[in-house]
N, C-alpha and C positions, 0 to 999 in steps of 0.2 A: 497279693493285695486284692479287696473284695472291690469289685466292679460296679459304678453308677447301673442301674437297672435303664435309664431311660440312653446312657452316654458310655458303651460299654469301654470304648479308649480310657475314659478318663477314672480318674483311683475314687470310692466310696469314702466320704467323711461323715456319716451318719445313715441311721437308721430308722424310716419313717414310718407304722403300720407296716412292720416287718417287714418294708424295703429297703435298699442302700441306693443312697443317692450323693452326687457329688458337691462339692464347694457352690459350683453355677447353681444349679439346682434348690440347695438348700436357701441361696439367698434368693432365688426367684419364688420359691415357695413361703418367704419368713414376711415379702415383700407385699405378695399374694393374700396374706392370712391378714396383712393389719390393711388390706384395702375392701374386707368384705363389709357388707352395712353392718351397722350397728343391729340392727334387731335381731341376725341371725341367728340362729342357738343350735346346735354347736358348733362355733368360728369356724377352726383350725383344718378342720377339710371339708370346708365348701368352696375347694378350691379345683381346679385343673389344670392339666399342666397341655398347653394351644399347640405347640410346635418351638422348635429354633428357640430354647431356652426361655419361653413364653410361660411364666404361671399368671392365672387370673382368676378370681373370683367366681364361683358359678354365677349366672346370667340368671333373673329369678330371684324369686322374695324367699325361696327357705323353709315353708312350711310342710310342704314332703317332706324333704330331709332332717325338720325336726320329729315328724310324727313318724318317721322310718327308725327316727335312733331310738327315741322311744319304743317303740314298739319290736325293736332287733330286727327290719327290715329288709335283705338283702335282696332285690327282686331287678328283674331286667337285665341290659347287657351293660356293659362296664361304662358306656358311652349315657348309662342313666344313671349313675351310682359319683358318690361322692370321693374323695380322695383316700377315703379308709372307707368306701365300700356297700354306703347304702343310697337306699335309692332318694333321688331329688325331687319325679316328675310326676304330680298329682295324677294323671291317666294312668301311666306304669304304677304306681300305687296299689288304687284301686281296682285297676281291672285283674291284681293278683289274688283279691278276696271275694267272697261270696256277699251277694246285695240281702240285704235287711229286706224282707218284701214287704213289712207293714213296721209303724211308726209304735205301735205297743210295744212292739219287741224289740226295740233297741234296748242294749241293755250297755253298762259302763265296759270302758276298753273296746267298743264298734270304731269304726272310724267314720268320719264326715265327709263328705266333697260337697261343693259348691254345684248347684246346676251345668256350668260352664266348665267343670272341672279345672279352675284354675288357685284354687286355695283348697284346704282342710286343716282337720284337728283331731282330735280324742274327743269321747263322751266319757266324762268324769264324774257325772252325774247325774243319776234319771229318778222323779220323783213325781209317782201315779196321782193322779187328778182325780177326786169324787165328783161322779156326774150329779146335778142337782136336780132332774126328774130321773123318776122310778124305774126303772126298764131302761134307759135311755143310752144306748153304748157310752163307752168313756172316753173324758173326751183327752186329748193327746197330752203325754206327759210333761212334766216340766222336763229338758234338757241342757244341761251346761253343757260348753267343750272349750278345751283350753285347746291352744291353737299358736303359732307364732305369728302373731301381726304384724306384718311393716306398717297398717293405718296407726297402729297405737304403739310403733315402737319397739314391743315386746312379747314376750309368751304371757298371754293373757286365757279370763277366762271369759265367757258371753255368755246368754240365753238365746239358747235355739231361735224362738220363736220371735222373741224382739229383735237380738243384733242380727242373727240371720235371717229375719224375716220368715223363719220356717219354712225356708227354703234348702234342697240340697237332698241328698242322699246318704244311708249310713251303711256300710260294709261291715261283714265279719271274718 
């Protein structure tokens, strides 16, 4: 009989992201998934498993972890990564990609962070601005980025420059 991964005594009743896990297990992980917030995207592993039959919810609003599954993210040590394996934590994120060094060159698919690096999203959409004097550089583009919001709820989209205030950082 195939062995719980985290409870090698006890017998395997399922198979989670090609792990086996047992009876205890499974209901601390079932209990786990319907206690995460509502905004989260995707639920079912932004979960951990604490200790002593302990699953809970990761700590955190989710938006690493949805711009990580998007983007097929697997970056950091297991202790940053979601229960199937990608990463959660807006720093571990971004300090795995290379910084956008000017605001012209962000192009769709960069990533975002916050100043504080405590939120991000995707740039989904970049659209060049005509300067209105002659010579005059150009002045910075329009930018969407869909993002997971806990303020709104949901995976949403914003304008750079309004809802973030054109604030923040863009990775590649």
């Amino acid at each position: 009989m195939t062995k719980c991964v985290l409870h090698p005594g006890r017998d395997s009743v399922t198979v989670i992201f090609g792990k086996n896990y047992c009876q205890i297990c499974l209901n601390g992980i079932t209990a786990a998934r319907n206690r995460v917030d509502r905004h989260v995207e995707p639920k079912d592993c932004f979960i951990w498993y604490v200790s002593n039959d302990n699953w809970q919810p990761i700590t955190g609003t989710g938006c690493a972890h949805w711009v990580a599954h998007q983007m097929n993210l697997h970056v950091g040590s297991a202790g940053d990564c979601c229960f199937s394996g990608f990463t959660y934590r807006v720093p571990v994120l971004v300090h795995s990609r290379r910084p956008v060094p000017d605001i012209q060159q962000v192009r769709v698919n960069d990533i975002w962070a916050s100043p504080s690096l405590d939120h991000t999203g995707i740039v989904i959409q970049v659209t060049a601005q005509s300067s209105t004097k002659p010579g005059a550089p150009p002045p910075d583009p329009k930018i969407t980025i869909r993002h997971d919001s806990s303020g709104q709820g949901r995976v949403a989209e914003n304008d750079f420059a309004t809802y973030f205030h054109g604030q923040g950082s863009f990775y590649r």
